[in-house]
N, C-alpha and C positions, 0 to 999 in steps of 0.2 A: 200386451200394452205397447202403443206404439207412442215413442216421443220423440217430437217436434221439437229444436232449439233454434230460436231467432234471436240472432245477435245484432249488431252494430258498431261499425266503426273500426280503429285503429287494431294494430297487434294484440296490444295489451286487452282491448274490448272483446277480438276473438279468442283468442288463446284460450282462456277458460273455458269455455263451450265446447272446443276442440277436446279439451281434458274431460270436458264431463261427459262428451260422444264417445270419446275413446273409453271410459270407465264402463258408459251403460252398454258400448256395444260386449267387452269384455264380461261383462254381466247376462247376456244373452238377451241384450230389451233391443227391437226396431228401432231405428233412429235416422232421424234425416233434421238436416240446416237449411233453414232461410235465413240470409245475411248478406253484406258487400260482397263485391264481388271479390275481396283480397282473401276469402275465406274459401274459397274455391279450391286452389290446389292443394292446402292442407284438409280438405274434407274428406279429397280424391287419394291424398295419400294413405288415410285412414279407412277408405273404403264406404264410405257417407255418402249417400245420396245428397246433390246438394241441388238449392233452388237462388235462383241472385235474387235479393231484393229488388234491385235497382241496376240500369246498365253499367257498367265501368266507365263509360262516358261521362257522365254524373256524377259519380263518385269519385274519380280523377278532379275534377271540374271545383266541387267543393273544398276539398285537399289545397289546390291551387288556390282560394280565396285568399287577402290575407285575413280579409274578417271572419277567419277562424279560427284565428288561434287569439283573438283579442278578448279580452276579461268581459269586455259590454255585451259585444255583438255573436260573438262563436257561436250559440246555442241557436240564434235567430237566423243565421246563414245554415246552421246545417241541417235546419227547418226548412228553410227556404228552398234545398234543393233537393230535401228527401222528403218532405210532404206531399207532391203528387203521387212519387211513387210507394209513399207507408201508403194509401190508400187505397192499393192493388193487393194491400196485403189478404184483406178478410177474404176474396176471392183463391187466393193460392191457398188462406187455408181450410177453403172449402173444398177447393180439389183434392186436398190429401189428406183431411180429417174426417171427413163429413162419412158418417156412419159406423165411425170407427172408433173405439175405446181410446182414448188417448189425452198424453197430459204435457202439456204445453210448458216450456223454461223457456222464457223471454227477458231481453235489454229491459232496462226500465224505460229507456225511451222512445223503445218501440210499442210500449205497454200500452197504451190510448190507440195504437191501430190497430191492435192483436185483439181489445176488446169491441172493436167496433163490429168483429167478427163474433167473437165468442158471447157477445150479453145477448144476442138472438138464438145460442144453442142452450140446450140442457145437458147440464153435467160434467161440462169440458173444463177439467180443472186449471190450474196456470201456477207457475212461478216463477219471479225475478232472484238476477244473478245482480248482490250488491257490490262492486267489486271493490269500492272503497267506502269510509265512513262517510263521508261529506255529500254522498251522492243521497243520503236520506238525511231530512230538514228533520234540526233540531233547535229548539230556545237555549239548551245547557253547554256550557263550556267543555273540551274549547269551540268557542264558535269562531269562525273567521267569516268572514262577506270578503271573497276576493282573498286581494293580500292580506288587510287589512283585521286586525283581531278585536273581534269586539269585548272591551272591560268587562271584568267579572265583579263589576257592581252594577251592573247596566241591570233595572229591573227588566222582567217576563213585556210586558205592554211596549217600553221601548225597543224590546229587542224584536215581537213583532213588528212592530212597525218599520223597522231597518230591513227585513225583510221584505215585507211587501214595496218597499222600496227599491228594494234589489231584485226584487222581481220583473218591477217597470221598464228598470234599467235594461234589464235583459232581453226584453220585449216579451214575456211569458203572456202578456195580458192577448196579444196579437196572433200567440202561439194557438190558448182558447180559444179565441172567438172562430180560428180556423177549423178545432177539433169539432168546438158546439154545432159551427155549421154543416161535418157530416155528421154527426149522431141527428141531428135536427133531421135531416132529409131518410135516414132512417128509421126514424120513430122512437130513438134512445132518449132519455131524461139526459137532459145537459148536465154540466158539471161547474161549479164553482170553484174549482181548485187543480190546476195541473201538474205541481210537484206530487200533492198528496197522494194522487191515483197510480202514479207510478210506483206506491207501496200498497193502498189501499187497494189497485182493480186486483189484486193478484191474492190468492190462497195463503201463499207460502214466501216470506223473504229469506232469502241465503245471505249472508253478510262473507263476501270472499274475502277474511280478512280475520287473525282471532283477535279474540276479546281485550289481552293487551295492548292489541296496536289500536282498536276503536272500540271500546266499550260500551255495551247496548245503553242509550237513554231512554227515561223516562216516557217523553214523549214520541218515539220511537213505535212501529205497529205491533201489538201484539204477537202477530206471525210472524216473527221473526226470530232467526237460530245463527250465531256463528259457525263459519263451515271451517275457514282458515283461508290462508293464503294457497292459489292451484298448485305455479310454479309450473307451466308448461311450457315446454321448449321443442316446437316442431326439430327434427335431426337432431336430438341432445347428445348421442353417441355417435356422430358421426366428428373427425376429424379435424382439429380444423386447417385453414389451407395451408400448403404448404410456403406459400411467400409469408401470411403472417407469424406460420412457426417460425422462419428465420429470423425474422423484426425481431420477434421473442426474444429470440437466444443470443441477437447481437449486443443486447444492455440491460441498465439498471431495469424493474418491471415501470412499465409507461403509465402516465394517465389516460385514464378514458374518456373522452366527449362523445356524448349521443343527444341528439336534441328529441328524439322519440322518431320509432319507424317511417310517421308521415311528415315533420315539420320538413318545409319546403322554401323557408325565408331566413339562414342561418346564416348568412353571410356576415353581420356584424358579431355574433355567438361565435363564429368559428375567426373572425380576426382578432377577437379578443382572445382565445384562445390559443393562438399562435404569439401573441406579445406575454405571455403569460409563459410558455415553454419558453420562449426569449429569454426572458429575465430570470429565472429560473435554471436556465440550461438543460431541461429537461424532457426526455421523448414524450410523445403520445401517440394512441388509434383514435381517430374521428372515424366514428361507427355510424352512418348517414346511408341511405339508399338513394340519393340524388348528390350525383357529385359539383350538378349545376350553382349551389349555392356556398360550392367549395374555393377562396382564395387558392393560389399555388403556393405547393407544399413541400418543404424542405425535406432533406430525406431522415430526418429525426422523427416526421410524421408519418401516419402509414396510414391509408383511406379504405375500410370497408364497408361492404354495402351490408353483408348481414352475415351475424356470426352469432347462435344459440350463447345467449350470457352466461348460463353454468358453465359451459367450456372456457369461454374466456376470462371470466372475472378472478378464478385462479390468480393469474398473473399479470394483473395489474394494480396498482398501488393506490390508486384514487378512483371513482367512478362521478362525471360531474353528467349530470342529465338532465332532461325537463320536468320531473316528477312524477314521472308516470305510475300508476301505483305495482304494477307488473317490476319494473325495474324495479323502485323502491324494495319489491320482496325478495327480489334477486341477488340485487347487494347485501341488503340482510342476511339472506342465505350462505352467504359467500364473506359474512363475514369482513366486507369489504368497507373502508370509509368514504362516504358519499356526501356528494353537496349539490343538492335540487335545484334549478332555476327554473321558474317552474312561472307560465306567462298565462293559463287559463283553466278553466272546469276544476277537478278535483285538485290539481297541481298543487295549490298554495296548502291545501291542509295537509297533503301526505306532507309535500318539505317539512308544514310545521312538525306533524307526529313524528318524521326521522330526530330532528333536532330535539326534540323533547326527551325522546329515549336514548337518547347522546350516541350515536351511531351517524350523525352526518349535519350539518349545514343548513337553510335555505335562504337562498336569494333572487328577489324575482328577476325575472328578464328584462324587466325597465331599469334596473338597476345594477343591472351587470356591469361591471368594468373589470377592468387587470390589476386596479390598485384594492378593491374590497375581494376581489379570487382571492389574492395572492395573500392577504390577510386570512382568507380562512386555512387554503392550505398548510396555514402554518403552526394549526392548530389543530392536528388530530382529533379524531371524537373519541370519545372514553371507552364504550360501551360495545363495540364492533364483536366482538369474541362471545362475550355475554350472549348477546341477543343471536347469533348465529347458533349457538350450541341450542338455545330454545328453540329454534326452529327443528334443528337436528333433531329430536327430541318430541317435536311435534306432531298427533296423530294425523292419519290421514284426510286429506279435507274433501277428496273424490269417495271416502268413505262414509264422510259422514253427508254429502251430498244425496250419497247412494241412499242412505237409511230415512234423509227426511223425503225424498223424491216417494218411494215404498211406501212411506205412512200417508203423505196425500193422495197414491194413489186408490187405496187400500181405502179412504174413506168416504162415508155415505155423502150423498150429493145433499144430500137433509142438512147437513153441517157447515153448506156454502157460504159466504154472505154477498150481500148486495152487492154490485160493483157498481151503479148509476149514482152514488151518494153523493 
């Protein structure tokens, strides 16, 4: 059995994939990635046959927009620069699937061009990596639209309806009419629905996430199974460097600032940030991979570009980030108290789920200032030790990936169902 994983997107979007190549190569299964190009040298390290989706040209290109990190427009800009090339997809995976047993783990929103390939084959199974709750549409609480939380007396009909609203907003309808136009030229039944398909075109949902932190809804796909949170850290045992072991050891443990691997517009996050250790008198690491959007830095602050978070989240006292939902399980793990600002995609409902389970904060990025930080830092979260010791405690989630990966492949093609619906 040979498996294909096509990913998409930032750190946090690869990482899993990475853990679940490294799992099935350890397992003895073939395996090769199509994805960004930033998944390239971790594939190579792992010894992964790797294919780009898309040039690094492009991919740098969209990074750079700022309308992608905006709550309206993100989804439609990184449409906008990856939809010529998702539709080179079905071609790469004809060159590496086509007559060959195999079973396909797919992004969800690369899932509409993986099937523009696979609804003309027979047999070829699929599954989507859900890596947070909010990335599958639910009517039941908590719901959030954005920051924004929708009442829990809000009936079913209103709550549709806010939805397809925020569907508009997001330009999903623009997103369709793009997809219908190739399935149309291919002879595929169009589709009604482009959230849906990203759980319905697919066999098998993985929720990377356990059941505590997002609990399976009602309205949710059938095929769907909690796997847990991955927790992959490309170099997790290697060292870290030697200038920030000494930052380390010169004081009290720091706070951490990370806007996420790619955010590339931090300059007002990181001056607020700096008025905040101000007032405060307190160190920090700003953990950015672009020092371009960095104010200068006092030698209380200490700038790195990339540091595996289990090694470092040890010893730091706060972790303030963009919500990524990778981070969010990091902290957790680490036991650490975290406060989200969190500007688009899954962002606002991980923050909300930290806050809920009192292990951290959220406050969006429109709303940041030094005078609401400095109010939460002053308010530890309860729950930090708690909720790390359950993770400790937690089974494997490349385990249970492994087992449901096994039973879909293991099953008759008879047992399929439609993916045109």
């Amino acid at each position: 059995m040979q498996y294909i994983l096509i990913s998409y997107g930032t750190a946090g979007d690869i990482f899993p994939y990475l853990a679940l190549a490294q799992a099935l190569r350890q397992a003895g299964h073939e395996v090769q990635c199509i994805a960004t190009p930033n998944m390239a040298p971790h594939a190579a390290q792992l010894g992964v046959p790797f294919h780009a989706l898309m040039p690094d040209a492009d991919y740098q290109a969209a990074l750079d927009a700022p309308q992608v990190w905006d709550v309206h427009e993100g989804f439609y800009c990184l449409w906008r620069y990856s939809w010529p090339w998702m539709q080179r997809l079905p071609a790469l995976l004809q060159q590496l699937a086509a007559n060959r047993d195999t079973l396909l783990v797919c992004h969800p929103f690369l899932v509409p061009a993986m099937n523009l390939w696979r609804e003309r084959q027979t047999g070829v199974r699929a599954a989507a990596l859900f890596l947070a709750p909010s990335n599958l549409r639910t009517l039941h609480d908590p719901l959030l639209l954005g920051e924004h939380r929708v009442p829990a007396w809000f009936p079913f009909w209103l709550r549709r309806m806010l939805w397809r609203a925020g569907e508009r907003k997001v330009h999903f309808p623009q997103m369709l009419a793009d997809l219908n136009q190739a399935r149309a030229a291919l002879g595929l039944p169009l589709l009604s629905d482009l959230i849906g398909h990203f759980a319905d075109g697919v066999e098998l949902a993985l929720g990377m996430f356990p059941d505590w932190f997002g609990p399976a809804k009602p309205d949710w796909p059938a095929h769907f199974m909690h796997a847990g949170f991955p927790l992959h850290n490309p170099d997790a045992q290697a060292a870290l460097p030697p200038a920030l072991q000494a930052f380390l050891q010169q004081g009290a443990a720091p706070l951490l600032f990370t806007p996420g691997s790619a955010y590339r517009h931090g300059r007002r996050y990181f001056d607020i940030a700096l008025e905040v250790l101000r007032r405060n008198q307190q160190r920090a690491i700003f953990l950015t991979a672009s020092q371009a959007h960095l104010p200068p830095l006092p030698p209380s602050v200490f700038w790195q570009d990339f540091v595996p978070l289990s090694q470092l989240l040890p010893h730091v006292s706060w972790l303030l980030h963009h919500g990524g939902i990778g981070t969010c399980a990091e902290g957790m793990a680490a036991g650490v108290p975290q406060i989200a600002i969190p500007c688009a995609y899954d962002q606002f409902d991980n923050g909300a789920r930290l806050q809920a389970l009192g292990v951290g904060w959220s406050l969006p990025m429109r709303r940041l200032s030094a005078k609401r930080l400095l109010a939460l830092l002053a308010q530890p979260p309860a729950h930090c030790r708690q909720i790390a010791a359950r993770m400790a405690s937690a089974p494997s989630s490349m385990q249970n990936c492994l087992g449901a990966l096994a039973q879909l492949a293991a099953r008759s093609t008879s047992g399929m169902q439609s993916h045109g619906q």
